[in-house]
Every structure is written in C-alpha cells, then in structure tokens.
C-alpha positions, -999 to +999 in steps of 0.1 A: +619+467+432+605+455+464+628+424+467+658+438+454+655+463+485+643+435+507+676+407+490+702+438+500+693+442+536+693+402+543+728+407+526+734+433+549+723+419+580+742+385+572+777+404+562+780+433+581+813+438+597+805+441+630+771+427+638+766+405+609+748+371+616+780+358+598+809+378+620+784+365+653+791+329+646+824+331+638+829+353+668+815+323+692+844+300+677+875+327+682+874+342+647+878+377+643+854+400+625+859+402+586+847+431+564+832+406+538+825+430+511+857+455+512+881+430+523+898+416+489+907+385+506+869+379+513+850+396+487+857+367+464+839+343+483+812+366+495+805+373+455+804+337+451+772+340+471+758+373+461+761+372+425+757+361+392+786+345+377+803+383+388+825+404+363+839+386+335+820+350+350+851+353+378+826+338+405+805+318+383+803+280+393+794+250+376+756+248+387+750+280+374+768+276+343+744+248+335+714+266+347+725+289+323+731+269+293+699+249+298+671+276+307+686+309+296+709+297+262+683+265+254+714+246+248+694+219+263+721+187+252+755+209+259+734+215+297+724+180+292+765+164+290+774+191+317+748+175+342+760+141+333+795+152+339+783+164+372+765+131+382+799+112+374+818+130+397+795+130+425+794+094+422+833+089+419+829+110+453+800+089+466+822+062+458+852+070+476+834+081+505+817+051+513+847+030+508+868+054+531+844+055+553+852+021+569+887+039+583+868+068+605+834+051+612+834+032+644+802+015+648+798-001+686+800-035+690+812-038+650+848-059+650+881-035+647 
C-alpha cells in the first residue's frame, strides 16, 4: 500500500496545476499552467505516463505491449518478432540520422 500512496503524491507533486514541478518548468519558458489530469487535451499524454496501457489499451505503447507479451502472456517468440521489429526501426532511424547529420553538424575546421 505504502508505494502506491508514496507513486500518487510524486504524481501529484509533478502534475499539479499550479505548483507542479512540470507547470514550474514550463512556466520558466512562457508556457502557461496546464491542469494535466482534468484537461482532455492533456490527460492523454499525462495517462501515457501514469498508466498501464489505460482503458481499452488507449495509452498503451509498443514497449509495454512487448513487456506484456513476453513476461506477463509467455508469448516469448510473438515478444521475440516484436523486439526485432523494434531494433529494425531504430536502426532505419540510426541510419538516417547519421547520414543527415552531415547537413546540421558543423565541426570547426571540417571543410563546408
């Protein structure tokens, strides 16, 4: 019970609407205040962070969906082909980042 308790008020402290850590930052860049957790434009994303996969799996992400399938399902190979799917993305990413990179990365001295 203890760090269900202890979980909400980090929550708390971290989304409160007017002297969450959250609305503090944004407050030092011009952003106003948001009420994360009544707010329907930003209960979505605060969910995202809070919960489980949410009602009906509407905030649950790929990560966790493998989590899932792997630890809590044993569908080890279907978790298996999800985390190679993952990899192979993050590569085609890695990928296109380091050869894009040549177009905003100025190193001194480097020719133009």
């Amino acid at each position: 019970m203890t760090p269900i308790v202890a979980s909400a008020i980090v929550w708390l402290q971290i989304l409160h609407p007017e002297f969450g850590i959250l609305n503090s930052f944004l407050r030092n860049f011009g952003i106003e205040p948001v009420n994360w957790l009544f707010d329907p434009r930003a209960a979505k994303p605060a969910l995202i962070l809070m919960t489980r996969g949410g009602p009906q799996n509407a905030t649950l992400f790929l990560v966790l969906y493998l989590y899932r399938n792997g630890f809590q399902y044993f569908k080890m190979g279907y978790a298996s082909a999800i985390a190679w799917m993952l990899f192979v993305i993050i590569v085609a990413f890695t990928v296109i980042q380091f050869r894009l990179a040549s177009r905003w990365v100025h190193e001194e001295g480097a020719p133009a």
